[in-house]
C-alpha positions in Angstrom: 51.5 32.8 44.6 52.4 29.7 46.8 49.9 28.5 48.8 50.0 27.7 52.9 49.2 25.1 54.4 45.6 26.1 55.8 44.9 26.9 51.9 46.0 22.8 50.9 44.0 21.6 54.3 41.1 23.9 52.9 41.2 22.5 49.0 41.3 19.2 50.2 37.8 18.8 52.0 36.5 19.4 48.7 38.4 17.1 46.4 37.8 14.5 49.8 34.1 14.9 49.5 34.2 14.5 45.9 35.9 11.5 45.7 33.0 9.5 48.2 30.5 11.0 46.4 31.8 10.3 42.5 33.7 6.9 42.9 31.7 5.3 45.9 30.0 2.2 44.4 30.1 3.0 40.8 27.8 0.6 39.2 25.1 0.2 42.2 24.4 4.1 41.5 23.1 5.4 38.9 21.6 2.2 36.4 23.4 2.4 32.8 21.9 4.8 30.7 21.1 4.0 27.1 23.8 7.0 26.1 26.3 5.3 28.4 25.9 2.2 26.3 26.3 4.5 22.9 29.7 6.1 24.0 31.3 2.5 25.4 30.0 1.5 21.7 32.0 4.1 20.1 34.8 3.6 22.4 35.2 0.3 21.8 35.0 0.9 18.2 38.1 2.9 18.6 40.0 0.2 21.0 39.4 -2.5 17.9 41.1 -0.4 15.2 38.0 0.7 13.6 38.4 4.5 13.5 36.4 7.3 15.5 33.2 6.6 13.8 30.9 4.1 14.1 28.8 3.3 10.4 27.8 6.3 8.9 25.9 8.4 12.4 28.0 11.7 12.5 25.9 12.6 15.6 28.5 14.1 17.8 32.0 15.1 17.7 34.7 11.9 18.3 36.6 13.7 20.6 34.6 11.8 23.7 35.5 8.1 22.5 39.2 9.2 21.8 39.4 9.9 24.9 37.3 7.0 26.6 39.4 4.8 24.4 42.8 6.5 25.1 42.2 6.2 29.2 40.9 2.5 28.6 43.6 1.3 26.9 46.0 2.7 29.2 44.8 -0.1 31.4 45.0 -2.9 28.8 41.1 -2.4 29.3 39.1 -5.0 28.6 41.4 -8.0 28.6 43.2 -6.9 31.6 40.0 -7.3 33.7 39.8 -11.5 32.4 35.8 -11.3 31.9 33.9 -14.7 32.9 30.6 -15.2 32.2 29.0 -13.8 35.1 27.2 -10.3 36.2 30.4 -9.3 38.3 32.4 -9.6 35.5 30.2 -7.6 33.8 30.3 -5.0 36.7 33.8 -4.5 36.5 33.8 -3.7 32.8 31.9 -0.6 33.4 32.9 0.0 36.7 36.4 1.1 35.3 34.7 3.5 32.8 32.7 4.8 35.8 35.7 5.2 37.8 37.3 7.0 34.6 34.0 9.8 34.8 34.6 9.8 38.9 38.0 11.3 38.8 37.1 13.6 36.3 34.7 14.9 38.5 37.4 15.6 41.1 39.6 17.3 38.7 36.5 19.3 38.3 35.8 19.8 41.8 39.6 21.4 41.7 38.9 23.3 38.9 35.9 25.4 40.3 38.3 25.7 43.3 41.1 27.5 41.7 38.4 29.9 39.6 36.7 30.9 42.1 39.7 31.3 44.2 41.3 34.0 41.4 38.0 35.2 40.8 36.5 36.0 43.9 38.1 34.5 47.0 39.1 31.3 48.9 36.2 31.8 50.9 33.9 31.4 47.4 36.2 28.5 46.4 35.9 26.5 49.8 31.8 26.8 49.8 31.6 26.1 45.7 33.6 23.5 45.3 32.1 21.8 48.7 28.4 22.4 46.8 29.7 20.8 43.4 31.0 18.1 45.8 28.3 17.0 47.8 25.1 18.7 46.1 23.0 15.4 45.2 22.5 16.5 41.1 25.6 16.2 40.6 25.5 12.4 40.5 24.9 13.2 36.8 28.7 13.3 36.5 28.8 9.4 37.3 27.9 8.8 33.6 29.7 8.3 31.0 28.9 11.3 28.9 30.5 13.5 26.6 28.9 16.4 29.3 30.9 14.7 32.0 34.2 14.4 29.8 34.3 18.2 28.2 33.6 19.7 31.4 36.7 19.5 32.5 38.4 21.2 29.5 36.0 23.8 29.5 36.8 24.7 33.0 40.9 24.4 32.1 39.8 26.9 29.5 38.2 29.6 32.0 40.6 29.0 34.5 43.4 29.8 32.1 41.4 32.9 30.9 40.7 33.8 34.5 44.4 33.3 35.3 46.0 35.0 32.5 44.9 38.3 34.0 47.5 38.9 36.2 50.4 36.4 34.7 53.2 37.4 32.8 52.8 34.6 30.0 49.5 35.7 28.6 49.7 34.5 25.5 50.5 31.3 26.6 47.9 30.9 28.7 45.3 32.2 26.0 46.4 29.7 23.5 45.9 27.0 26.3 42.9 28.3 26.7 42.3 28.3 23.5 42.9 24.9 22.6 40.9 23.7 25.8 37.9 25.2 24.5 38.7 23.5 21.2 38.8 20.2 22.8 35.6 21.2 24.5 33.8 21.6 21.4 35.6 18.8 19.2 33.7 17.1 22.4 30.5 18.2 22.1 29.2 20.8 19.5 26.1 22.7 22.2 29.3 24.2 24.0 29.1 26.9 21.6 27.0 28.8 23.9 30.3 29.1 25.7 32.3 30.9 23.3 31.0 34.7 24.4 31.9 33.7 27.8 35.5 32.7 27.4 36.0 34.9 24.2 35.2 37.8 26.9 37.2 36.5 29.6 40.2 36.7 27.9 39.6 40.3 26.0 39.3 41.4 30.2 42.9 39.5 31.2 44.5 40.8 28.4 42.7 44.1 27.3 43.8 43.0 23.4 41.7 42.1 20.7 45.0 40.5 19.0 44.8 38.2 21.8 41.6 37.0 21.2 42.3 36.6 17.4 45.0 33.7 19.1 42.2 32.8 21.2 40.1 32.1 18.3 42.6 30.0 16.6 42.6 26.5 18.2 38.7 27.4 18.6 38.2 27.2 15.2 40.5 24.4 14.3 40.5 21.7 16.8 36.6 21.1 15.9 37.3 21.5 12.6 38.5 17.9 12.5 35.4 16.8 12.8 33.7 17.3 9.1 37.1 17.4 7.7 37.1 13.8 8.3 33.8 13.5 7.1 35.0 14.8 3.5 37.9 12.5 4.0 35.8 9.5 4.7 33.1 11.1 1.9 30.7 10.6 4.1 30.0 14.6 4.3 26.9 14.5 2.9 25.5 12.1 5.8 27.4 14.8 8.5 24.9 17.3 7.2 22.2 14.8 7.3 22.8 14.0 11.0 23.6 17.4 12.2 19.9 18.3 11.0 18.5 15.5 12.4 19.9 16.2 15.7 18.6 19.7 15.3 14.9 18.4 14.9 15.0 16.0 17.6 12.2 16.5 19.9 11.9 15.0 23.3 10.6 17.4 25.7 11.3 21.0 26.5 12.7 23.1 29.0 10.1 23.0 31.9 10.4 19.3 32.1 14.3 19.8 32.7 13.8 22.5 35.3 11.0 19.8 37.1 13.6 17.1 37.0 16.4 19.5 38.5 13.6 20.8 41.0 12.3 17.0 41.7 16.6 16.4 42.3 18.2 19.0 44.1 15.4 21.6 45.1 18.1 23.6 47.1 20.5 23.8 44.7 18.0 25.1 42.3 16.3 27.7 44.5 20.2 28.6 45.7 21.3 28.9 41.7 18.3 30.9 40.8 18.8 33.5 43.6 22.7 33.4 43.0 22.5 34.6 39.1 19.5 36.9 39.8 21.9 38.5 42.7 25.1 38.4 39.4 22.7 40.1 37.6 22.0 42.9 39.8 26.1 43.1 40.8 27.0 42.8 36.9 28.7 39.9 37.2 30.0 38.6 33.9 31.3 35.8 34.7 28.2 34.7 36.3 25.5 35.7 33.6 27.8 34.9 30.5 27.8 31.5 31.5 24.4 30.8 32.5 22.0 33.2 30.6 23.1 32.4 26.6 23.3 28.2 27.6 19.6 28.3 29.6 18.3 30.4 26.4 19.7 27.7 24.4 18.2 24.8 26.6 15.0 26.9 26.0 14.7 27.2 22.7 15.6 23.7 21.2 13.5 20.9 21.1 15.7 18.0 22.5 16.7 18.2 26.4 17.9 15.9 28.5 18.0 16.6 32.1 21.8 15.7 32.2 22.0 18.8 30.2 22.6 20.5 33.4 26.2 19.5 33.8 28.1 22.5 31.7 26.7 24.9 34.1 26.8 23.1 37.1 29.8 24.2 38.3 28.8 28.3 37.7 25.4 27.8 39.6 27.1 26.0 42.6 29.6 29.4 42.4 26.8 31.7 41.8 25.6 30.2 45.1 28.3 30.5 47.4 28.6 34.4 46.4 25.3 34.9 47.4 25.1 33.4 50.6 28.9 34.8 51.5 27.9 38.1 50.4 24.2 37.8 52.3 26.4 37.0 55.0 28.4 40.5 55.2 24.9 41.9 57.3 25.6 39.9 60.4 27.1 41.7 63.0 31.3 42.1 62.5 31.9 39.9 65.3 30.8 36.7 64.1 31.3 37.6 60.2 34.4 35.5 59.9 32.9 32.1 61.0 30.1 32.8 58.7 32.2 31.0 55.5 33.2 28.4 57.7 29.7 27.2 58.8 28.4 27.6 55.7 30.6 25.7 54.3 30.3 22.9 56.9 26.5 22.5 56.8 26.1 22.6 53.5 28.9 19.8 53.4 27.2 17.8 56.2 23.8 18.0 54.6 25.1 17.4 50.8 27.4 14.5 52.1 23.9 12.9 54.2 21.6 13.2 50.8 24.1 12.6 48.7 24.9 8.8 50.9 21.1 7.7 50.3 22.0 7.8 46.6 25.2 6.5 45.9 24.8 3.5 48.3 21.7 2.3 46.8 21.9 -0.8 44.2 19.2 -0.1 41.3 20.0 -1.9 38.4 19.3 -5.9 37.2 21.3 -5.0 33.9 24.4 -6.4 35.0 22.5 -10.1 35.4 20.4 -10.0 32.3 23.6 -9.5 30.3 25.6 -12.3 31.9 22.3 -14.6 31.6 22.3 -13.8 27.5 26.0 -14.2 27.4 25.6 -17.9 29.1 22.4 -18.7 26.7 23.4 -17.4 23.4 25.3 -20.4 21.5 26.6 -19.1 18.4 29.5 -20.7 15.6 32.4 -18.9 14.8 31.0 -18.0 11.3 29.3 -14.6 11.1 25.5 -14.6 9.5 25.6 -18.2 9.9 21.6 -19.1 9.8 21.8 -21.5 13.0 23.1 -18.8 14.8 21.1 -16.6 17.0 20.9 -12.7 16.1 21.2 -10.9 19.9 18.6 -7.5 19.9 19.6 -5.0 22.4 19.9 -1.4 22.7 24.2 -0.3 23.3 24.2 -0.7 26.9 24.3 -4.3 25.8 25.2 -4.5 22.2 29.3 -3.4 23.2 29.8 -6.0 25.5 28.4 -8.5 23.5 30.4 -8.0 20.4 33.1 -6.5 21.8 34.3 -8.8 24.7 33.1 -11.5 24.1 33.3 -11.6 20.2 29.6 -13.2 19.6 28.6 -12.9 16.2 25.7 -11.7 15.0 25.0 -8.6 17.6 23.1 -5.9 16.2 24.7 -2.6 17.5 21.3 -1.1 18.7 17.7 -2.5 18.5 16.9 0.6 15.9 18.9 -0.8 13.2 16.3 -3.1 12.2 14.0 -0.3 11.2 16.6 -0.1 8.3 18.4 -3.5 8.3 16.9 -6.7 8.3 17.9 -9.6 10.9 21.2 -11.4 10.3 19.6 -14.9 11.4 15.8 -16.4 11.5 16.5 -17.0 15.3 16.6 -14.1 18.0 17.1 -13.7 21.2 15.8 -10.1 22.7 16.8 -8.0 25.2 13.5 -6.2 26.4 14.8 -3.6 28.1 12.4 -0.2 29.1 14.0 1.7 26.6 13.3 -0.6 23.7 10.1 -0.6 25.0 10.0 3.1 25.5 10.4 3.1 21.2 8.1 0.0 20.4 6.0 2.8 18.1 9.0 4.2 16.4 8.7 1.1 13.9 6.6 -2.0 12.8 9.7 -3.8 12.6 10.0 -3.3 16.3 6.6 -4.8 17.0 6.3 -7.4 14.7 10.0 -8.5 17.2 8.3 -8.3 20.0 5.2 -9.7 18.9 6.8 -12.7 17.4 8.5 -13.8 21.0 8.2 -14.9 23.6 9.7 -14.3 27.2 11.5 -17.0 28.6 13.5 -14.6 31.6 12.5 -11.8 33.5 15.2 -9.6 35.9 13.6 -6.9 38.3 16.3 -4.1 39.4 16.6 -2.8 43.1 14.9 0.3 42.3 11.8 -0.8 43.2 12.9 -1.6 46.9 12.8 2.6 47.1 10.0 5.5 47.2 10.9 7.9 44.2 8.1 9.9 45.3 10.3 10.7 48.7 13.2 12.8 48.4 16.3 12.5 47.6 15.1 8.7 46.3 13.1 11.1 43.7 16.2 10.9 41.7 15.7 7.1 41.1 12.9 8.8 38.6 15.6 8.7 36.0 16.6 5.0 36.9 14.4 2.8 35.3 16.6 1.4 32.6 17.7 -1.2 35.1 14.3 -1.5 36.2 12.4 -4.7 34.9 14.9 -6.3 32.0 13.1 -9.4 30.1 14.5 -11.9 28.1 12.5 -13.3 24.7 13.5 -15.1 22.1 11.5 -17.2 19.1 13.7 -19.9 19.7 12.5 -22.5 22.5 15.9 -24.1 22.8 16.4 -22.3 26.0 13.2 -21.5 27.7 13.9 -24.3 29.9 17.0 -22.2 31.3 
């Protein structure tokens, strides 16, 4: 079915709004999260010829830095950009990454659109796709994490499911969905919770279990990849090792997610609660299939994060504009049609307002301390060479370091020297809050810090804001670019 011309001025506002909110000022909003710097690792990794996998950590999928490295290289990334030794330079090369996550997000933002379109109606798309647009928690998607980069293949897969209902190539469209969800879990492996959800989807387009038997195929296979190359690499028995570990990872549980999302986006909380209650009572598959199995999985591990959000983002913000379109139906006739319309604009007025606070602000001091090490750090050519100085960061540092600007002697994340000894006697350390956060995870660690001293200190922009006022309440997660120091147990350049 073609679409007129009010429909294209109507998709628009959304994928407008999206585009201020997910590429305005990419590296002043949010800081660089220690994750961020993992994934650039592993990208990187890639970009240098040194396969998908970096050592022997089979934490995750590889899909996430084929992909990062794919898009990067496209660009002739990092070369292209002619680093100096300065903090803009050091900007720009993750500001490309970050513009990399910001257009994804507005493929996304279409995405939800054209679901909820087939689904329901263009009213429901317009006032969705608006929400996932301007809603403040969706800054999460400004990361660079394998949640942002397989949401968009999971929502190719549903929207082929969704679309295959009525279409004369159903079998095509169910392998394509098919092999989106693959990529979605060769991505990231928690997007099993999905699998009822899609599995279902397409059993209701095509009303054949034979289909979903071709559904199941790329499912299956495309993830499959993953320990296949493990036993190709033999390095399957540290795949089992790692998928364990992740398993028993603890770090908070599920009420301090629902806090954060609370403390971030109270409306959209109370809005997404109330919309999949209301599914719930209307039976709405779509709805509960997607929400109810990935919240009981949230609930019942032991490792959140509260970017863990982002799969079902896109659902709640739907499961929102149904409710308050379909609350809307009680209004007298008269004024029933302006209803979607008003809706839609103060939501997108108020979204758009709360959202600008955020991604104007300037938080982080990581940019400088990285360029002040890269202008300190005087290292020979020769790897493990003793007069060298060994550089101790976590990855948000570590990549650039080795990676760009080729310094020997970079340990890829400060953890490794609770298993790996120093290359060199000398050190320079980046004390950033997240090694600190793990000071107690290792003596090794301690006896670092203990034995140097700080010789630069670099205090992030976050501080110039109240995180106890909303929206600034999301600077909360922020911190990493908070205070950065500099130590080292060399005193050749404390006078710096």
């Amino acid at each position: 079915m073609k679409m007129d011309r009010r429909q294209v001025f109507l998709m628009l506002i959304p994928l407008a709004l999206s585009a201020f909110t997910h590429l305005w000022n990419p590296v002043g909003f949010p800081d660089i999260f220690y994750d961020e710097g993992v994934y650039m690792y592993r990208a990187m990794n890639v970009l240098s010829g040194q396969g998908p996998q970096v050592d022997l950590f089979h934490d995750h999928p590889y899909f996430g830095q084929l992909f990062l490295a794919g898009v990067l290289a496209l660009t002739g990334y990092p070369n292209s950009l002619n680093p100096q030794h300065d903090a803009h330079s050091i900007q720009l090369l993750y500001t490309i990454p970050r513009i990399v996550m910001g257009l994804l997000a507005i493929v996304d933002t279409f995405l939800i659109y054209k679901i909820s379109e087939r689904r329901y109606s263009s009213n429901v798309a317009l006032l969705a796709s608006i929400l996932f647009a301007v809603m403040p928690i969706t800054w999460f998607l400004r990361r660079i994490l394998l949640d942002s980069i397989l949401l968009p293949f999971l929502l190719s897969s549903v929207l082929c499911a969704v679309y295959a209902k009525d279409s004369e190539n159903k079998k095509l469209l169910v392998i394509l969905c098919g092999i989106f969800f693959g990529i979605t879990l060769f991505t990231k492996e928690t997007a099993f919770t999905m699998i009822p959800l899609v599995a279902i989807l397409v059993y209701q387009s095509t009303k054949k279990s034979k289909m979903v038997a071709i559904w199941f195929i790329p499912v299956i296979l495309i993830p499959l990849l993953w320990p296949l190359q493990s036993v190709g690499a033999n390095q399957f028995q540290y795949f089992v090792r790692d998928i364990l570990f992740q398993v028993h990872k603890q770090n908070g549980d599920f009420s301090l997610i629902v806090h954060y999302f609370y403390r971030f986006d109270p409306t959209l909380l109370i809005l997404s609660i109330a919309g999949t209650a209301y599914a719930a009572i209307k039976n709405d598959s779509l709805i509960l299939l997607w929400v109810i199995p990935y919240v009981i999985f949230l609930a019942s591990i032991g490792y959140v994060q509260y970017f863990y959000w982002i799969p079902i983002l896109p659902i709640l913000c739907i499961a929102s504009a149904k409710l308050m379109l379909d609350t809307a139906q009680i209004v007298p006739v008269k004024i029933q049609r302006t209803i979607p319309l008003l809706t839609a604009v103060g939501f997108g007025v108020f979204g758009l307002v709360i959202s600008s606070y955020l991604v104007t602000t300037n938080v982080s001091s990581q940019f400088d301390a990285t360029a002040y090490v890269i202008q300190n750090v005087h290292n020979s050519d020769i790897l493990n060479d003793p007069n060298n100085t060994t550089i101790v960061s976590d990855p948000v540092y570590s990549w650039i370091f080795k990676y760009v600007y080729h310094i020997n002697d970079v340990v890829p994340d400060y953890r490794y020297l609770l298993f790996y000894p120093l290359y060199t006697h000398k050190v320079l350390l980046v004390d950033s809050p997240h090694f600190r956060a793990n000071l107690n995870a290792g003596k090794q660690l301690q006896d670092l810090y203990n034995n140097t001293t700080p010789i630069k200190q670099f205090k992030g922009g976050v501080f110039n804001y109240d995180s106890e006022l909303y929206p600034f309440t999301n600077l909360a997660v922020n911190l990493e670019g908070g205070i950065i120091g500099i130590r080292t147990n060399d005193h050749y350049s404390q006078s710096n």
